[in-house]
C-alpha positions in Angstrom: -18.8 28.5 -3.0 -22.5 29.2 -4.2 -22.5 32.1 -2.1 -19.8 33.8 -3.1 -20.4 32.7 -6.9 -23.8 34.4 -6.4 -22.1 37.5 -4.9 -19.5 37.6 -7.8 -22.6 37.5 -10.4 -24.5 40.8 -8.4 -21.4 42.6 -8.0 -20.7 42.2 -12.0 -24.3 43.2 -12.4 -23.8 46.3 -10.4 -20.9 47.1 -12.8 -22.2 46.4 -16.0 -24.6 48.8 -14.8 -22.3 51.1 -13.7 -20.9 51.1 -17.4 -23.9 52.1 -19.1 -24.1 55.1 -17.2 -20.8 56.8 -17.0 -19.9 59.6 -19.2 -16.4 59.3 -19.8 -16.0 55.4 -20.5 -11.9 55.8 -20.0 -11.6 56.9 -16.1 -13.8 53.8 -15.8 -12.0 51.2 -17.8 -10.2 48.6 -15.8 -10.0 44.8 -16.1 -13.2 43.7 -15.1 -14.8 46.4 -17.3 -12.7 45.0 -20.5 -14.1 41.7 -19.2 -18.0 43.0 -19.5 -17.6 44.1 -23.0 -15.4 40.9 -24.3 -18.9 39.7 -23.2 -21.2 42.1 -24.8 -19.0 41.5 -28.1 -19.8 37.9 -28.1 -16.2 37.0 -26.7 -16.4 35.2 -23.8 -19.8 34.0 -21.9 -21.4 35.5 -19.1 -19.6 32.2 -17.0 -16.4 33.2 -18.3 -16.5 36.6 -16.8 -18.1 35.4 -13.4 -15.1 32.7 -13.5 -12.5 35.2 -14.3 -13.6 37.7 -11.7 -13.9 35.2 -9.2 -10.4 34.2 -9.4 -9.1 37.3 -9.2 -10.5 38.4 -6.1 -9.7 34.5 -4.9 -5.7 34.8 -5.8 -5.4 38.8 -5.0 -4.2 38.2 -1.2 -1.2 36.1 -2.6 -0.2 37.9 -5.4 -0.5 41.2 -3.4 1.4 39.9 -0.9 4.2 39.2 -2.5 3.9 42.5 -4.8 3.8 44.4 -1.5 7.0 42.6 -0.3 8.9 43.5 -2.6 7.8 46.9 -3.5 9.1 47.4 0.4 12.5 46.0 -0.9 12.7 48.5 -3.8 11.6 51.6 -1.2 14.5 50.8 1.3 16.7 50.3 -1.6 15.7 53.3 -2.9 15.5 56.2 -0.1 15.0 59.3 -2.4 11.9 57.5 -3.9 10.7 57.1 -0.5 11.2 60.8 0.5 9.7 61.0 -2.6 6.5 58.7 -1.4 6.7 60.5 2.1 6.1 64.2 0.5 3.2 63.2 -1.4 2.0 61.7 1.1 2.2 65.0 3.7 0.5 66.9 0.4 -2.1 65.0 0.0 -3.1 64.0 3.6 -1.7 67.3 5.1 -2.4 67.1 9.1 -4.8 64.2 8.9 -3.8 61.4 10.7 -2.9 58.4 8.8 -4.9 55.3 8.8 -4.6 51.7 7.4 
């Protein structure tokens, strides 16, 4: 738990550093980053954004399972989306094998 309360700390570090170095703020702005400057504007504490980070990454693999499941479900249901899907897919790896 230390450990990985440790690694959550360096990794928001490496962000917040991140941040101050980008050019175009926007193509950089995701949840974690919102969380940094709730920080930097006296919102939360630097515990509350550890905390907050750390549960996300803890719940992802259950909440992304279940997304995953039924984003299947609406694909089979939905067979021009996934010709859709497949097209991009062929564009934008062309002969490259796929890989998980």
């Amino acid at each position: 738990s230390k450990d990985l309360k440790g690694t959550m700390e360096i990794l928001i570090e490496q962000k917040r550093q991140m941040l101050s170095t980008v050019e175009k703020l926007d193509e950089h702005m995701d949840f974690a980053s919102q969380l940094i400057f709730a920080q930097n504007r006296g919102d939360l504490t630097a515990e509350n954004v550890n905390q907050c980070v750390l549960e996300m990454m803890i719940a992802a693999p259950d909440t992304l399972s279940v997304t995953l499941f039924f984003m299947l479900i609406l694909i089979a249901e939905h067979p021009t989306v996934e010709e859709e899907m497949m097209r991009e897919i062929e564009t934008v790896m062309g002969k490259q094998k796929l890989q998980s």
